[in-house]
C-alpha positions as CSV (number, residue, x, y, z in Angstrom):
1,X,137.2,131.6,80.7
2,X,135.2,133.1,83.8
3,X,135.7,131.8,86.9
4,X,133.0,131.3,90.3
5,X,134.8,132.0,93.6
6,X,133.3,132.0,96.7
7,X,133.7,134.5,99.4
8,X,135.8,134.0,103.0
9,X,133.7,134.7,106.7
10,X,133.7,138.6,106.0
11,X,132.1,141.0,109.1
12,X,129.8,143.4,108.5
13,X,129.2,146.6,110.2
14,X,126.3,145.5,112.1
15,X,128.8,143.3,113.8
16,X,127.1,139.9,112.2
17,X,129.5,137.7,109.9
18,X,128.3,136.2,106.0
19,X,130.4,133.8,103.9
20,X,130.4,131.7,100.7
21,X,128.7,134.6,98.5
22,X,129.2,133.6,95.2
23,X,132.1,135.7,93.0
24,X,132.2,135.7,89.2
25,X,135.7,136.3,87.9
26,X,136.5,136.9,83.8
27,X,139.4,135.1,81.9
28,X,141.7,138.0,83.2
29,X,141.1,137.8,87.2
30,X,138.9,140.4,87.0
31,X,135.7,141.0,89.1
32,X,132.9,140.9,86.9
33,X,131.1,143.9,88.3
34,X,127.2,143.9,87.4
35,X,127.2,140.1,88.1
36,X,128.8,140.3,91.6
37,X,127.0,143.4,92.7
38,X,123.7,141.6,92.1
39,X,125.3,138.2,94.4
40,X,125.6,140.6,96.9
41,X,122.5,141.8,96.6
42,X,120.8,138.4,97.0
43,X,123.1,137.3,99.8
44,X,123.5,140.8,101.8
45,X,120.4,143.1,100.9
46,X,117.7,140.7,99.8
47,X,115.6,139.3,102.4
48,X,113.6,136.3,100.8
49,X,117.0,134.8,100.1
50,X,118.9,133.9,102.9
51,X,120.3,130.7,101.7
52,X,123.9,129.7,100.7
53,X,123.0,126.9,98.6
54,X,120.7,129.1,96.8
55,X,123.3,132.2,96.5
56,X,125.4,128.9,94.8
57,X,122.5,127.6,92.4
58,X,122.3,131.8,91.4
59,X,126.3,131.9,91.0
60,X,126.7,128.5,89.0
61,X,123.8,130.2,86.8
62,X,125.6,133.3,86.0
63,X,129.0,131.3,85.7
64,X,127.5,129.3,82.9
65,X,126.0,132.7,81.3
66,X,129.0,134.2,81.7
67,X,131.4,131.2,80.2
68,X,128.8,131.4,77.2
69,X,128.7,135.0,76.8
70,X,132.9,134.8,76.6
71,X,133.3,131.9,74.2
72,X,130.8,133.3,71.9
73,X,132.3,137.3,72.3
74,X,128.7,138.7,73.2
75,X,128.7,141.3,75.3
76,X,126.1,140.8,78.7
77,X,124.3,143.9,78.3
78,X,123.7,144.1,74.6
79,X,122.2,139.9,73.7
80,X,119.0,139.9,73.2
81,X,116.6,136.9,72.7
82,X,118.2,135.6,70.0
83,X,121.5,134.8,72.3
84,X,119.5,133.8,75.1
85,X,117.6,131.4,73.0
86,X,120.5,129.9,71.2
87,X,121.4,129.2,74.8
88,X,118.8,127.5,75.5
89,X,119.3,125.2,73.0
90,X,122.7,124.6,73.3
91,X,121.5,123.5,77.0
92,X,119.2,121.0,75.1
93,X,122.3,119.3,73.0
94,X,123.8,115.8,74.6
95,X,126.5,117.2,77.0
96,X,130.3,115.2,77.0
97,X,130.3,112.8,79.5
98,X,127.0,112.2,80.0
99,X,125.8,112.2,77.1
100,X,122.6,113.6,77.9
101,X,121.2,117.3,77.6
102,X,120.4,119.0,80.9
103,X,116.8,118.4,82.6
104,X,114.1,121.0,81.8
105,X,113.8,121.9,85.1
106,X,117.8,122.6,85.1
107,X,117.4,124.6,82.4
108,X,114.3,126.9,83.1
109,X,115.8,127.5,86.5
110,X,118.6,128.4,84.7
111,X,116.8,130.8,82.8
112,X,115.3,132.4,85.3
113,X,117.9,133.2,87.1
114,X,119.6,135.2,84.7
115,X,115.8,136.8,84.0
116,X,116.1,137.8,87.6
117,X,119.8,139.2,87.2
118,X,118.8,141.2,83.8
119,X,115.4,142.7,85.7
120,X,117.7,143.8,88.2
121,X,119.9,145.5,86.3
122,X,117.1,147.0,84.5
123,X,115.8,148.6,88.1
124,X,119.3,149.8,89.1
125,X,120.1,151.4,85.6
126,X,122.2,149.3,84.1
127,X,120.1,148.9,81.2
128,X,117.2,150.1,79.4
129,X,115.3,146.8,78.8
130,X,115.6,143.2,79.7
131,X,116.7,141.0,76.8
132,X,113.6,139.1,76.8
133,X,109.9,138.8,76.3
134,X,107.6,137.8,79.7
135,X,104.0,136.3,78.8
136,X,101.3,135.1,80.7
137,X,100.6,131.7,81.1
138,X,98.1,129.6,83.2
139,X,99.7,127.0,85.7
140,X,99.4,123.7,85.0
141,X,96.4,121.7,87.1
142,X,99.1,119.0,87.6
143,X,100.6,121.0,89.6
144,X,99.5,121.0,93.6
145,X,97.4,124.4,94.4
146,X,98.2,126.3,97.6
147,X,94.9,126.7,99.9
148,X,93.9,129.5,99.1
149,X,93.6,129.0,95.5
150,X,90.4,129.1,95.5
151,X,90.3,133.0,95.8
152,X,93.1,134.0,93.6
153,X,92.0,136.6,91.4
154,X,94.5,135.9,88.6
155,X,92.6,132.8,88.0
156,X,95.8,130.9,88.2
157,X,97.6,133.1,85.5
158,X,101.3,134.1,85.9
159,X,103.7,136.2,84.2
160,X,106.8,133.9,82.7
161,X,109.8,134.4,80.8
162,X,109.2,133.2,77.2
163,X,112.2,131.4,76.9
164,X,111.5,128.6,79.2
165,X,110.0,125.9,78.2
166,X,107.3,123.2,79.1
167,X,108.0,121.2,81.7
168,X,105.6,118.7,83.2
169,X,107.2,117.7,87.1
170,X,107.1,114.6,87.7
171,X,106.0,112.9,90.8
172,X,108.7,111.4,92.9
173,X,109.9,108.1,93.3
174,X,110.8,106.3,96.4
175,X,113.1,103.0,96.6
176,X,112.0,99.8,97.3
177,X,114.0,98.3,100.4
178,X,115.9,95.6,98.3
179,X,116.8,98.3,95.7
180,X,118.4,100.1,98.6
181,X,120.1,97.0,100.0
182,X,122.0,96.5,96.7
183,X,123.0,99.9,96.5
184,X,124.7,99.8,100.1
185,X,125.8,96.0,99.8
186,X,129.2,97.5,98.7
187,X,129.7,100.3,100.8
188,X,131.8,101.4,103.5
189,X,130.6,102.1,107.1
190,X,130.5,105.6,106.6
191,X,128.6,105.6,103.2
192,X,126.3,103.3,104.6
193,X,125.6,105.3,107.7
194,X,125.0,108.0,105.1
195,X,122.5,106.2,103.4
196,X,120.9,105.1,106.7
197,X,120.9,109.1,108.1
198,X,119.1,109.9,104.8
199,X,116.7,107.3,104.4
200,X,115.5,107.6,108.0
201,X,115.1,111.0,108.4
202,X,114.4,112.5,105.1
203,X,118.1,114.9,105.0
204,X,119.5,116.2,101.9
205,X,122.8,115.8,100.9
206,X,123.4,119.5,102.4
207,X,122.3,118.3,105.3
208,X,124.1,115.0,106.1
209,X,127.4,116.9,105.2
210,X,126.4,119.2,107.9
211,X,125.7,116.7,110.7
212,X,128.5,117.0,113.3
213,X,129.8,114.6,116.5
214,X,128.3,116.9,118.9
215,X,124.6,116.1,117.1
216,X,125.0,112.8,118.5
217,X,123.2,112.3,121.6
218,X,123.7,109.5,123.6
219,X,120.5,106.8,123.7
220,X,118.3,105.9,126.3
221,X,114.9,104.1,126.3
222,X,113.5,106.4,123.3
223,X,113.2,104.6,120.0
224,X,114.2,107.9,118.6
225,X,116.3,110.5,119.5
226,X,115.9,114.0,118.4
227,X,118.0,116.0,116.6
228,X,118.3,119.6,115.8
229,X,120.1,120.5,112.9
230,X,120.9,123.6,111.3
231,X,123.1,123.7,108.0
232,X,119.2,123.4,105.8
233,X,118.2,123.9,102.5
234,X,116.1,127.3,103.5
235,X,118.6,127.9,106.6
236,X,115.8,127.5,109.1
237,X,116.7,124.9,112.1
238,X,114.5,122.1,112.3
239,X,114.0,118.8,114.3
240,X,115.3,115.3,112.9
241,X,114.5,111.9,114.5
242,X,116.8,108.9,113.7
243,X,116.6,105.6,115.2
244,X,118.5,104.6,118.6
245,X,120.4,101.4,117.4
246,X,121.5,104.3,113.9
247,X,122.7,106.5,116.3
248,X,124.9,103.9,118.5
249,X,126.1,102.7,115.2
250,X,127.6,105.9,114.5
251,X,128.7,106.5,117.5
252,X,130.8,103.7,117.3
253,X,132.0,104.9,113.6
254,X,133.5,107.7,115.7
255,X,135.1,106.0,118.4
256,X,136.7,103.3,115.9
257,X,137.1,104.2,112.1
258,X,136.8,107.8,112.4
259,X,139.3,108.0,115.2
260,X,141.8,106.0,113.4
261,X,141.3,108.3,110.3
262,X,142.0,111.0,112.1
263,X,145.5,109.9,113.8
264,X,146.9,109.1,110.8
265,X,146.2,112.4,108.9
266,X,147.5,115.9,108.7
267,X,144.5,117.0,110.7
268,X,145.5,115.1,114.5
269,X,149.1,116.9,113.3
270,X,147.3,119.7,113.3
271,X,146.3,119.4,116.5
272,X,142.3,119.6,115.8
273,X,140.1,117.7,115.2
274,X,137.0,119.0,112.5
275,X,133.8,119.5,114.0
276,X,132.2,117.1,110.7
277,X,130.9,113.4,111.5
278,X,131.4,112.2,108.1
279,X,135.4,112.8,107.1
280,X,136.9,112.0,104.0
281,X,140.2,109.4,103.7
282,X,142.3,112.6,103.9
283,X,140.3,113.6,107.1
284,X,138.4,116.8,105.7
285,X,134.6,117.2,105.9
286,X,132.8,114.9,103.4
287,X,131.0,118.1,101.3
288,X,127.6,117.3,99.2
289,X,128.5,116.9,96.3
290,X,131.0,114.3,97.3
291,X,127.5,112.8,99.3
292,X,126.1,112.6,95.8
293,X,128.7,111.1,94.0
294,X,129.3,108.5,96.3
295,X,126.0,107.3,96.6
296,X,125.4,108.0,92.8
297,X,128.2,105.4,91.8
298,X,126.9,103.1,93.9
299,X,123.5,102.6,92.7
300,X,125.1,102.6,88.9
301,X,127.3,99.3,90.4
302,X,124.5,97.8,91.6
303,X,122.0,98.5,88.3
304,X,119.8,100.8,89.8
305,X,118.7,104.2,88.6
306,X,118.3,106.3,91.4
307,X,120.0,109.4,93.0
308,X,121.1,110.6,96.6
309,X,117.6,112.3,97.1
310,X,115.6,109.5,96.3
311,X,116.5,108.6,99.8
312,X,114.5,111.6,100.8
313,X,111.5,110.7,98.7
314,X,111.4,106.8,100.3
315,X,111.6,108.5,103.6
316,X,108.8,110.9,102.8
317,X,106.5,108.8,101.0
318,X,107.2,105.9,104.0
319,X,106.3,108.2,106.6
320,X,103.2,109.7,105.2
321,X,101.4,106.3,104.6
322,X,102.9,105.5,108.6
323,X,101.0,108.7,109.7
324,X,98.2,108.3,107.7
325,X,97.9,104.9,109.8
326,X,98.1,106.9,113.1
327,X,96.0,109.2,112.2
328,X,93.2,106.5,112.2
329,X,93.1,106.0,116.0
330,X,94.3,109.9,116.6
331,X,92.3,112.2,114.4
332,X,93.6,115.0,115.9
333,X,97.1,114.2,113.7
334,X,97.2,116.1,110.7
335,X,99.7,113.7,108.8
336,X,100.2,116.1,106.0
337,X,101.3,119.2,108.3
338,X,103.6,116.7,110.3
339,X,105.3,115.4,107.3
340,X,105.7,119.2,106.5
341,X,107.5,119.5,109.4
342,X,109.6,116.5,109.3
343,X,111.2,117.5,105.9
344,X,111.6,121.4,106.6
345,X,109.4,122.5,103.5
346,X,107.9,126.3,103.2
347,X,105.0,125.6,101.3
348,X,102.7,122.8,102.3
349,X,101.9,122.3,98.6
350,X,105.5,120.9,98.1
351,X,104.5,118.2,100.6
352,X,101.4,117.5,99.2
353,X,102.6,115.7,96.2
354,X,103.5,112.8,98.4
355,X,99.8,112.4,99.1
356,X,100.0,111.4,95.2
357,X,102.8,109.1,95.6
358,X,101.3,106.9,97.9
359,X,97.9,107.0,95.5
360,X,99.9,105.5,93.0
361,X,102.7,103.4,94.6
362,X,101.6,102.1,97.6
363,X,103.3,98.4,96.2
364,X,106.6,100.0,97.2
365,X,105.9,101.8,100.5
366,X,103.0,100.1,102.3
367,X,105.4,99.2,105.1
368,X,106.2,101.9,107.8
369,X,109.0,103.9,108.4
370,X,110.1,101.0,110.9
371,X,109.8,98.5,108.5
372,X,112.2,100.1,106.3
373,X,114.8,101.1,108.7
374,X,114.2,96.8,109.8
375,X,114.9,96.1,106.4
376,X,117.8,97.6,105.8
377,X,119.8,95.8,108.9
């Protein structure tokens, strides 16, 4: 069955270096040309996608194309939308182990992406015609308008591949304090200064992986200290502001449990020590999906339903309602645009569906960012 490598620190002539470009390899080893010429593309040539997670999303996507395409003996550039709809479907059958098809969202994404993989290999010659049909559709009102909406002339029509399906989002769901006590009432210190990282700064798992010692600034009289990190969703460096006592704590889960981790592994052996804040038991950087797993489990043990990036909507939905309090005695805060800021997103419209949140569950996040950091100790 195909395989999905990713690529060593190469150099480039221009003198600059790129990594961890997705490779697709067939059952025989071999590169799987029109798929890995069009990951380099996105990664080298392209300039709207500059991120490695999302060169990994578009590499998983072809991967599972690819692994369908093979068990099925269709060949990639003769299906047509009869395959690509039986694939669809198959996505929507209970998967072993979980028991549960894939999410709508998973699977349009899905979709697209290989829509964006056949139109490109339409434009470079590879083919004559995609394998599918694109209509227009109107965008759901639900969904939260840019701006300037108001003078689109396509009247909030888009072109979209026919295969996907209907998908209302839904709006996110922060944690109640208590639920996220449970969930860290078994953990260790380092999965609980996870948690604490994520719920008091709003990081992805991504991100938290990508924290390292040298982010740690000592405290002084500042309730927060800031924090620049760069290893992001969309690869742009932002500003992140974690509470004082949170960043003594894990200073002192380097000096003690991390230190002791790394004498006694292959890495002090190796005579370095990794540059990563969170290590594993085996001393190697804890990676995202390990982030997600972890945290995953332990919500399951503790009979909650909740995932690692729930973290980030608590945080976000928490902070809003906090500046939306400032904002009364300082109208020149814009709590919106700041929160846009704090969680490093592109389109305001992505943080506007927070505004929402709080509309409808202010039960769970009427207390301030400080008041859920307080009630977490």
């Amino acid at each position: 069955m195909a395989q999905l490598l990713f690529s060593t620190p190469a150099f480039r002539p221009d003198g600059s270096s790129v990594e961890n470009v997705p490779m697709l390899l067939d059952a025989r080893m071999r590169l799987v040309e029109p798929a890995c010429a069009w990951l380099m593309h996105v990664a080298l040539v392209r300039g709207r996608t500059r991120s490695p997670q999302t060169w990994r999303t578009y590499g998983e996507a072809l991967y599972d194309w690819w692994q369908t395409l093979e068990a099925n003996g269709w060949v990639w550039n003769e299906v047509g939308p009869g395959e690509l709809s039986a694939y669809r479907d198959q996505m929507l059958r209970p998967r072993s182990g979980t028991g549960r098809p894939l999410a709508r969202s998973t699977i349009n994404g899905r979709l697209r992406t290989i829509g964006r993989f056949y139109r490109w290999s339409v434009a470079t010659g590879l083919m004559k015609q995609v394998p599918f049909v694109s209509q227009e559709i109107t965008m759901s009102r639900s969904r939260p308008q840019g701006y300037l909406a108001h003078i689109d002339a396509t009247g909030g029509r888009t072109k979209a591949n026919e295969l996907t399906m209907r998908h209302v989002p839904m709006l996110p769901r922060p944690l109640a304090p208590e639920a996220i006590r449970r969930i860290m009432a078994a953990m260790s210190v380092r999965d609980r200064l996870i948690v604490e990282w994520a719920v008091t700064t709003g990081i992805r798992r991504m991100e938290v992986a990508g924290l390292t010692v040298r982010h740690l600034k000592r405290s002084g009289n500042e309730p927060m200290i800031p924090v620049q990190i760069d290893e992001t969703k969309g690869g742009r460096s932002r500003m992140i502001y974690p509470p004082a006592p949170l960043v003594d704590r894990t200073r002192a889960y380097v000096r003690e449990e991390r230190a002791v981790l790394i004498r006694r592994t292959a890495v002090n052996r190796a005579g370095c020590d990794p540059d990563a804040l969170f290590l594993t038991c085996r001393g190697q950087p804890v990676k995202p999906r390990r982030v997600g797993a972890m945290f995953a489990a332990a919500a399951e043990a503790a009979g909650v339903n909740a995932t690692f990036h729930a973290l980030r909507h608590t945080f976000a939905a928490a902070m809003l309602r906090f500046l939306q309090r400032e904002a009364q005695n300082n109208p020149e805060l814009n709590p919106l645009l700041t929160l846009q800021v704090l969680l490093g997103h592109a389109d305001l419209a992505t943080t506007a569906v927070y505004l929402r949140v709080v509309e409808t569950d202010l039960s769970v996040i009427e207390a301030s960012v400080d008041d859920l950091y307080a009630a977490l100790l």
